[in-house]
N, C-alpha and C positions, 0 to 999 in steps of 0.2 A: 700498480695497475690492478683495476678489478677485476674479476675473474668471469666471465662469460658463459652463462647458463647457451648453451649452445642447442640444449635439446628442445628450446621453443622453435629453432629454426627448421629443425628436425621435422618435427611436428606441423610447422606453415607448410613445408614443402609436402609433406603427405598430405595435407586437408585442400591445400586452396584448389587442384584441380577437383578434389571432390565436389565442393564449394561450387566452383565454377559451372560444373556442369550441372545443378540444382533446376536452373531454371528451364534448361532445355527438356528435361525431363516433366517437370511438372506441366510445362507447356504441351508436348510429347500425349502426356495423359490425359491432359484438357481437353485436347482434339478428342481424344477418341472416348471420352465417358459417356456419352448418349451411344455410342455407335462402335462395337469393337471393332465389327468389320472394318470398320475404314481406321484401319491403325496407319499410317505412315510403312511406305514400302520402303525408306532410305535410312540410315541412321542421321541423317545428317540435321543440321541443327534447325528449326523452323522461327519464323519472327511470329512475335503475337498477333499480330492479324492470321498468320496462318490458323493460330489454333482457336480461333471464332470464324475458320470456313466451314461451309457445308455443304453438301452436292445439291443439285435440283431436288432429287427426291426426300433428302432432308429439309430442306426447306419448304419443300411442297407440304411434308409431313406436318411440319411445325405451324405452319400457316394454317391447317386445319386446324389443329388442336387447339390455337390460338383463338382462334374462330367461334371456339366451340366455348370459349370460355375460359380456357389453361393460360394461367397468369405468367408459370413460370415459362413456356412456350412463346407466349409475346415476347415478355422481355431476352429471351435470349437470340428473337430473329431483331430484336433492336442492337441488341449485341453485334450481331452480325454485319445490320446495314450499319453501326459505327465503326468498325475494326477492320473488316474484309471487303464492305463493298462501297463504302463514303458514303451514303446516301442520306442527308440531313430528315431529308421530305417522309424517309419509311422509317427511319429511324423515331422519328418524330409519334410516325403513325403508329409503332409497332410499342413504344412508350406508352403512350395514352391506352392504349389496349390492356398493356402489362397493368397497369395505374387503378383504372377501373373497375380490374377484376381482381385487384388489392395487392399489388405485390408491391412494400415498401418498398425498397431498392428503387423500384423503375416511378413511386412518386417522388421521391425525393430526387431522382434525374430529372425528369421531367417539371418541376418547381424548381431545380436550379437552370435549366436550359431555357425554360421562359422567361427566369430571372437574369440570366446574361443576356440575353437576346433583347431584353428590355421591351418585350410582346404585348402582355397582357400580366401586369402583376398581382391581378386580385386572382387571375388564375394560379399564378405561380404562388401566392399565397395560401389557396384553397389544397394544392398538393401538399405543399411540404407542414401545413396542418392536420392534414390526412396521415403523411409519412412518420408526423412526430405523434397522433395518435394511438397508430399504429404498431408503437415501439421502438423509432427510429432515435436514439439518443441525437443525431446531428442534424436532426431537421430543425429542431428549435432552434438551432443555431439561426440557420440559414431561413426562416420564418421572421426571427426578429430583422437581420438584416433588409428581407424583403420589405416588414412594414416598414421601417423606415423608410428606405425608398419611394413606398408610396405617401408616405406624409410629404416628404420631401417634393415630389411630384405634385400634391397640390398645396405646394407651398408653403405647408407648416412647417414646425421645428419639430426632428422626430422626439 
């Protein structure tokens, strides 16, 4: 019989609560990196939507700023209306804002959301050309897949 390195086991048994708890913390941190104030008053463990809530006054804030032009502002109250409050409609709005005012990330959501939705794909085309402009290595992905789609749509062979 072979002999059994036992001190791996050793070792699983120290790490994997570390392991486990990784995410709660990183989420923990997520919350509150715009906002120390608003750290969590519980230790207890939060789901990801929690850690994309905001208070009214945070949101009020960001919606300014958004307003005002701050890319990274939009896309994070799109963040918001996808994670914490459902809302496709602001989500939507707070995308195109993000999109606009150049923040990869939110074209490249934005060209695939119009791209599943099946909306407007010369739109969803025009993003994720902007996204893959932009430096976005996965939008050409998802650019090629769109034209296709629309050759497909009027009937060619992509």
């Amino acid at each position: 019989m072979k002999n059994i390195d036992l001190r791996f086991g050793v070792k699983l048994a120290v790490l994997l609560p570390l392991l486990l708890n990784l995410p709660v913390s990183y989420a923990t941190e997520n919350q509150t990196m715009d906002k120390p104030e608003a750290a969590p008053t519980s230790s207890s463990p939060i789901s990801g939507a929690q850690s994309y809530a905001l208070t009214d006054a945070q949101r009020a804030g960001l919606v300014a700023k958004a307003e005002a032009g701050d890319a990274e502002a939009a896309f994070r109250l799109s963040l918001y209306y996808t994670f914490a409050s459902s809302d496709k409609a602001q989500r939507t709005r707070w995308l195109t804002v993000a999109a606009k005012a150049g923040h990869v990330v939110a074209q490249h959501n934005l060209a695939y959301d119009l791209y599943m939705n099946g909306k407007d794909l010369a739109e969803s085309a025009h993003w994720a050309a902007e996204s893959a402009k932009n430096g976005n290595s996965e939008a050409g992905g998802l650019l090629k897949e769109i034209e296709a789609a629309r050759a497909n749509a009027r009937g060619s062979r992509p």
